[in-house]
SELUMRO-672744 format. One line per field, with one value per residue: residue number from 1; residue in one letter; x, y, z of N, C-alpha, C in turn. Coordinates in steps of 0.05 Angstrom, whole numbers, plus 32768, in hexadecimal, padded with zeros to 4 digits. Layout:
nuvo NUM|...
guke A|...
nX X|...
nY Y|...
nZ Z|...
caX X|...
caY Y|...
caZ Z|...
cX X|...
cY Y|...
cZ Z|...
# end
This chain:
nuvo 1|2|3|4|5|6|7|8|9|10|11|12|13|14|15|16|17|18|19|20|21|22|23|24|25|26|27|28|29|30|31|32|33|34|35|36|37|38|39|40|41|42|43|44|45|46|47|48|49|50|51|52|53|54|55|56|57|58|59|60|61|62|63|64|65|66|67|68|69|70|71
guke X|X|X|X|X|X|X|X|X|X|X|X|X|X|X|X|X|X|X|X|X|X|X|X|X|X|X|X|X|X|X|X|X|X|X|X|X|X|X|X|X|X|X|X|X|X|X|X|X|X|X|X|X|X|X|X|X|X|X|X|X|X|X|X|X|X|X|X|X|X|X
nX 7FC4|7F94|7F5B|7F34|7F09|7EFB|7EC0|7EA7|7E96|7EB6|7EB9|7EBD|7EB9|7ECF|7EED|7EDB|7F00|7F21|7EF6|7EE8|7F18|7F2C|7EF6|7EC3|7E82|7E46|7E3E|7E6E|7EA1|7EE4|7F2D|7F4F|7F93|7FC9|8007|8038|8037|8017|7FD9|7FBC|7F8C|7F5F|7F39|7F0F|7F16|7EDF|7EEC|7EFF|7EE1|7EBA|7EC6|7EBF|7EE3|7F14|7F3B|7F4A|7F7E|7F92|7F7D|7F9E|7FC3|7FF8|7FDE|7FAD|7F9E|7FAD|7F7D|7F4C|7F51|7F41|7F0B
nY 7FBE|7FCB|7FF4|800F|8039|8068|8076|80A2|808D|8069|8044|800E|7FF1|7FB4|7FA7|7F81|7F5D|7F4D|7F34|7F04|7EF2|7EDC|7EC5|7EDB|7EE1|7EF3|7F0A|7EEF|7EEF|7F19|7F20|7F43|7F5A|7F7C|7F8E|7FAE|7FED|7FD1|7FAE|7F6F|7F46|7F1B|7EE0|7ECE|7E8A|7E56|7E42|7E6C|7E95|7E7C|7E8B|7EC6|7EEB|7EDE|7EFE|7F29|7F38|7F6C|7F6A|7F46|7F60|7F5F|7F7B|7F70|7F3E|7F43|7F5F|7F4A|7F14|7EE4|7EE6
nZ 7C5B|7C8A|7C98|7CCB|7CEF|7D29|7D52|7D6D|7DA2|7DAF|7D92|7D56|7D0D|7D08|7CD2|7C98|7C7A|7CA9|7CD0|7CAC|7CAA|7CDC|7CEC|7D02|7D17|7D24|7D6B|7D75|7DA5|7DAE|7DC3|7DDD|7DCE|7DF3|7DD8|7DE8|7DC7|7D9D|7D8C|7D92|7D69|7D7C|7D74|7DAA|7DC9|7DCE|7E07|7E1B|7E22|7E45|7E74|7E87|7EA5|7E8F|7E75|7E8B|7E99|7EB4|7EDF|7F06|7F2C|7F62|7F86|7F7A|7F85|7FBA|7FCB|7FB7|7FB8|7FD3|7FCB
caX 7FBC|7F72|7F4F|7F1E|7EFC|7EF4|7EAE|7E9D|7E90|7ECD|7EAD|7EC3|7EBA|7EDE|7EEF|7ED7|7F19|7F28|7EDF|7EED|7F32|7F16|7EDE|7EB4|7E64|7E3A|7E44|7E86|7EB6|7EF9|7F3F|7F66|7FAD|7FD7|8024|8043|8025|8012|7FCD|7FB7|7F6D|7F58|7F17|7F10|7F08|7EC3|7EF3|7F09|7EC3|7EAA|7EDA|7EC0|7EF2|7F22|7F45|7F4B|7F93|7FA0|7F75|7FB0|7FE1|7FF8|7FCF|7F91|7F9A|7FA5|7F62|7F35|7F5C|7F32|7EEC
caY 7FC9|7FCF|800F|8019|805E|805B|8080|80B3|8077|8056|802B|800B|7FD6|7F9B|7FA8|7F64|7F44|7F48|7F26|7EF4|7EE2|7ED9|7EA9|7EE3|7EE1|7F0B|7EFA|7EE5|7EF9|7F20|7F21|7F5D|7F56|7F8F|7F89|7FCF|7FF5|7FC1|7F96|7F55|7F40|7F00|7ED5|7EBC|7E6B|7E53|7E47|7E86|7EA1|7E7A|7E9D|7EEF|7EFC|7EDA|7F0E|7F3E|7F38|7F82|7F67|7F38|7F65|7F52|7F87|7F62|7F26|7F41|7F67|7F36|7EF5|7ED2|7EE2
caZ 7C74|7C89|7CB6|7CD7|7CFC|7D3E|7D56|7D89|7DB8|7DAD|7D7B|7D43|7D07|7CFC|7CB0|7C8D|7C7A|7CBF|7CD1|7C97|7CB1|7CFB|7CE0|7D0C|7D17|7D3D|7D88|7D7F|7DB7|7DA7|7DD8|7DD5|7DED|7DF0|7DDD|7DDD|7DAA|7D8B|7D95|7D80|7D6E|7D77|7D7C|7DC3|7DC8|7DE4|7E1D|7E28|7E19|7E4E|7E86|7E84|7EAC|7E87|7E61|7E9B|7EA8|7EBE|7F00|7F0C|7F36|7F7A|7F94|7F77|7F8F|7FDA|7FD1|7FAB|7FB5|7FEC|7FC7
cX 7F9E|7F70|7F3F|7F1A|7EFC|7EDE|7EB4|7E97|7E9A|7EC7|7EB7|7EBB|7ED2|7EDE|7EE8|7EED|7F20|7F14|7EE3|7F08|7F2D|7F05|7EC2|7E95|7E64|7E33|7E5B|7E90|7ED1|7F15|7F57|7F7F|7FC4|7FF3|8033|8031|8014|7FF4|7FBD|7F9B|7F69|7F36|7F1B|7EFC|7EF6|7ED3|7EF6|7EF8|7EBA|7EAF|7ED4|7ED3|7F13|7F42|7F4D|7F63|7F9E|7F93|7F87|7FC6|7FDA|7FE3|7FB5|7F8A|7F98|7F83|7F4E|7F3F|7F4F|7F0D|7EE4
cY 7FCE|7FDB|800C|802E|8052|8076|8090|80A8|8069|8040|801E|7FEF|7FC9|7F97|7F80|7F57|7F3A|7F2E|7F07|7EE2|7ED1|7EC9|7EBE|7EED|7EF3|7EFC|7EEF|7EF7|7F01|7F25|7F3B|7F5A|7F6B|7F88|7F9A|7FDF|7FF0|7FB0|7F86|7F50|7F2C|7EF9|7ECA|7E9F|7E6F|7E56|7E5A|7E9B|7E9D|7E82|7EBC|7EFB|7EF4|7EEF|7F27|7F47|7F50|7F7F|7F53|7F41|7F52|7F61|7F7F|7F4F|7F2D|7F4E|7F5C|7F1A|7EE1|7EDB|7ECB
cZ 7C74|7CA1|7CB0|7CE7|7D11|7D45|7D73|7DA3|7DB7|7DA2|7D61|7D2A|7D00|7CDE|7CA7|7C85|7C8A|7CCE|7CC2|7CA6|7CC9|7CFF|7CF8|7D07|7D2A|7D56|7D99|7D95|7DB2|7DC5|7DCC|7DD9|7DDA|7DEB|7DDB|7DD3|7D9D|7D94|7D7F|7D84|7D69|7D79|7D90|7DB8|7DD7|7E02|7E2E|7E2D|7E31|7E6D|7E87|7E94|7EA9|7E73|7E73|7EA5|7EB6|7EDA|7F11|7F24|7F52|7F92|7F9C|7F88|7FB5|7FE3|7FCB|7FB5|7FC5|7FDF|7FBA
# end
């Protein structure tokens, strides 16, 4: 198991095994995704990188779409 702190500014590091495993540099891009309790840390693809509002899915409801959906 590997921790990490999390800061006064909701900050935290990425313990190096984790970094190591991840193949992560400085710049990279990370995808959060919630599953319960539980979340998963990934490295976002260039693809997904090159989308910023890719990852946004809680702007998805139906509500969204009738208020944004025509911009």
């Amino acid at each position: 198991m590997i921790i990490s702190k999390l800061t006064s500014k909701a900050q935290t590091t990425i313990p190096q095994p984790v970094r190591k495993a991840l193949h992560l540099r400085e710049g990279d891009e990370l995808i959060y995704e919630i599953e319960g309790e539980r979340v998963i840390l990934r490295k976002a693809s260039r693809q997904t990188a090159e989308d910023p509002f890719g990852t946004f899915s809680e702007w998805e409801s139906a509500a969204d779409q009738r208020a944004y959906g025509k911009l």
